[in-house]
C-alpha distance (Angstrom), angle and dihedral (degrees) to the residues before:
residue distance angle dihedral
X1 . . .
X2 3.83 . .
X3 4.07 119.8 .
X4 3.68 91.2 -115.0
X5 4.35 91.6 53.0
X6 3.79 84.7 48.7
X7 3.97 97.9 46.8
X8 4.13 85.6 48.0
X9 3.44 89.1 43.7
X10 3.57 96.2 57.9
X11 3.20 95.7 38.9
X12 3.78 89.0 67.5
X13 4.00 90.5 41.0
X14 4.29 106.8 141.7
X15 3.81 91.8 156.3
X16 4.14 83.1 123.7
X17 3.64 98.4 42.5
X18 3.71 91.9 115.1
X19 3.74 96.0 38.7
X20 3.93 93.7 55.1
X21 3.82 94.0 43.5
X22 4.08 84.5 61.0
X23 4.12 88.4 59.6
X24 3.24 129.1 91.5
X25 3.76 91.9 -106.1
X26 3.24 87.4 53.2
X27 3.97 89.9 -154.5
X28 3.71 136.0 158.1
X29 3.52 131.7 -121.0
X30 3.64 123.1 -71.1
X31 3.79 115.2 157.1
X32 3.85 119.1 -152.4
X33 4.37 112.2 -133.8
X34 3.11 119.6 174.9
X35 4.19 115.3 150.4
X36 3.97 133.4 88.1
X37 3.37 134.0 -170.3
X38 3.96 114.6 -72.9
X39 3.42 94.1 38.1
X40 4.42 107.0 144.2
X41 4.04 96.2 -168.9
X42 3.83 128.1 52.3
X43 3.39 119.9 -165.3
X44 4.14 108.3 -160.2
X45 3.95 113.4 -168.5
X46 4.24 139.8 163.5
X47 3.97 102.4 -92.2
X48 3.60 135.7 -67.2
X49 3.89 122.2 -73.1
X50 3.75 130.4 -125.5
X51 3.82 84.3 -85.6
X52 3.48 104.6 53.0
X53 4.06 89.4 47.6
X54 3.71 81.0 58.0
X55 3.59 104.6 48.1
X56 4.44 91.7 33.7
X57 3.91 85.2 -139.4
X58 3.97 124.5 98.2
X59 3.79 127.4 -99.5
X60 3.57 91.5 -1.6
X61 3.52 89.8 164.0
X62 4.16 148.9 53.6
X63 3.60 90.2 -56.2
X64 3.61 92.8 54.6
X65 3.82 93.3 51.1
X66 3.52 89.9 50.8
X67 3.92 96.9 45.2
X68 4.11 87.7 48.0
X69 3.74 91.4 56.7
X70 3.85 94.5 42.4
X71 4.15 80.9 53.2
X72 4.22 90.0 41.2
X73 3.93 84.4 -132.4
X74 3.72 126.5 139.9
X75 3.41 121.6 -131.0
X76 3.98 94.0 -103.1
X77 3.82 89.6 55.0
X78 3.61 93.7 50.3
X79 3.61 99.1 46.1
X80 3.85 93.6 41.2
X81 3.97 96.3 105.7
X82 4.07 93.6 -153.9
X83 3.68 87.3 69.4
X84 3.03 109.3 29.4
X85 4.26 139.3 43.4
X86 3.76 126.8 -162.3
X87 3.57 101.6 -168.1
X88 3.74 113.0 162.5
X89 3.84 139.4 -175.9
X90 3.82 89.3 -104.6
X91 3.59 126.2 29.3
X92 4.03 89.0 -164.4
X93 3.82 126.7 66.3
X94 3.67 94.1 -110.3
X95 3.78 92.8 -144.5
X96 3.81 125.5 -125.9
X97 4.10 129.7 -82.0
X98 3.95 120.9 -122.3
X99 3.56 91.8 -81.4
X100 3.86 87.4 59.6
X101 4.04 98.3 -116.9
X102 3.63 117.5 133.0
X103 4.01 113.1 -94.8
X104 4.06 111.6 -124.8
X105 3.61 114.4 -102.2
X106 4.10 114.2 -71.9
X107 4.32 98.1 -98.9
X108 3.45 84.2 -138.1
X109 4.23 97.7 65.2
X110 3.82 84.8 68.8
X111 3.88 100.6 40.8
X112 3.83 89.1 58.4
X113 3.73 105.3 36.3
X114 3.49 114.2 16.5
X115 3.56 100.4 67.2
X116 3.97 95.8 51.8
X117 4.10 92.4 45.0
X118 3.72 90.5 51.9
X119 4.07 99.8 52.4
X120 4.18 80.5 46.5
X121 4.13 95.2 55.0
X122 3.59 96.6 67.2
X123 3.88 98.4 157.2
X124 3.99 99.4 60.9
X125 3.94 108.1 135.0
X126 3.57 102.6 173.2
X127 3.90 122.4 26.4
X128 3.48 116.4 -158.9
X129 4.20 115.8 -156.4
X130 3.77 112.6 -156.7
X131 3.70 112.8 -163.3
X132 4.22 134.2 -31.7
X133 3.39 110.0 -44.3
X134 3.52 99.5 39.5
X135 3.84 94.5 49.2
X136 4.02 81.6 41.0
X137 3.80 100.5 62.1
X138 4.32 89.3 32.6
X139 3.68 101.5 50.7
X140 4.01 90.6 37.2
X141 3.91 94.0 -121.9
X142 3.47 145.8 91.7
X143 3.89 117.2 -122.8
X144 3.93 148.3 136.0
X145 3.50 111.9 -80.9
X146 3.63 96.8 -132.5
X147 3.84 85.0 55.4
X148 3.76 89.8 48.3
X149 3.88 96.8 49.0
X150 3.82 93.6 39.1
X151 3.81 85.2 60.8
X152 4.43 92.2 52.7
X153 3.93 85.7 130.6
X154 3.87 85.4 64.5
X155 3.51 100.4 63.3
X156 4.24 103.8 19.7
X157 2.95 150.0 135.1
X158 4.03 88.7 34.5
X159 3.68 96.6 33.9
X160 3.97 136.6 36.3
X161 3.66 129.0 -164.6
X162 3.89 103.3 -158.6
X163 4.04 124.5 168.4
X164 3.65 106.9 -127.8
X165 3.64 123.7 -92.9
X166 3.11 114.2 -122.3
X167 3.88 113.1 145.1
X168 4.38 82.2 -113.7
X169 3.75 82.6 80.5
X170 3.20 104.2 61.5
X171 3.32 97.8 91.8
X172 4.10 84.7 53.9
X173 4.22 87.7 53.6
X174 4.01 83.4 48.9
X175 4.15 91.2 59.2
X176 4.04 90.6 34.1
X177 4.10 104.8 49.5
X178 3.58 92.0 155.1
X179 3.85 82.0 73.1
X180 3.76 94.5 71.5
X181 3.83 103.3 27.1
X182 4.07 95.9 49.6
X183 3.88 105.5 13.0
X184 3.78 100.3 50.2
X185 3.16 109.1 46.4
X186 3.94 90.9 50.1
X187 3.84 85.6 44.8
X188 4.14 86.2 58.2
X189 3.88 94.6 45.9
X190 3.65 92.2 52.9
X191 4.18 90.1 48.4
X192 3.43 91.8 52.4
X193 4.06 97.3 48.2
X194 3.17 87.0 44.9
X195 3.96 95.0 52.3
X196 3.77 83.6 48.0
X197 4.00 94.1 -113.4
């Protein structure tokens, strides 16, 4: 299958429809794709939030301000899809519980898609792994993030373990300030060598 069939083809994807019609949100199926062909940096997250199944575009929101600036990207670079791939676990906002927290990505997002996109993105130089599961099912292990991202130099320059960055973990970058004095700025080096500047 071609990149284009699998981009239309998940574009189309309903295989949650009844799953997300049993959450609170009670939503339907709207899956998130945004890569092409050519693109040299993937960024792998959770899901998109209620906010970015509103808007159809990814990290549309405080998280993505904050993840652009930890990346030293402007908003045309990170939304210009030859660069740059935003591939994550779940294409759908998954939709949140009774208690009103956001339900993990459906397992069965990645084990039908993620597979297939990955064999067709053959140019990715730098991956970048934005919280647990996505590190889980890239890295081939199950750990705590903080573990993961505390070990950065493990996996860099090609790879990056981040946690995600939403403003929720702040307090988290307040007890782990090695994060943005040694992480950071070795994440932004390796963006822009990648991008070629």
């Amino acid at each position: 299958m071609g990149l284009d069939t699998l981009i239309s083809d998940l574009s189309r994807c309903t295989l949650c429809a009844d799953r997300f019609a049993a959450t609170e949100t009670a939503h339907t199926p709207r899956p998130v794709v945004w890569f092409a062909k050519g693109a040299r940096i993937l960024i792998a997250g959770q899901a998109p939030g209620a906010r970015v199944h509103e808007s159809g575009k990814p990290f549309t929101d405080p998280s993505g301000d904050r993840l652009r600036d930890w990346l030293g990207m402007d908003e045309a670079t990170f939304y210009d899809r030859s660069k740059l791939a935003i591939i994550p676990m779940g294409f759908c906002f998954p939709g949140y519980n009774a208690e009103g927290a956001d339900l993990p990505p459906p397992a069965i997002c990645a084990k039908t898609w993620r597979a297939q996109i990955m064999e067709q993105l053959l140019e990715i130089e730098l991956t970048l792994l934005i919280g647990g599961y996505a590190q889980n099912w890239h890295l081939g292990r199950k750990a705590p993030v903080t573990e993961t991202v505390a070990g950065w130099r493990d996996h860099a320059p090609r790879v990056f373990p981040l946690p995600h960055p939403s403003w929720r973990n702040t307090a988290w970058m307040r007890r782990n300030p090695w994060f943005e004095a040694e992480t950071l700025p070795a994440l932004k080096a390796a963006v822009q060598k990648t991008l070629g500047r």
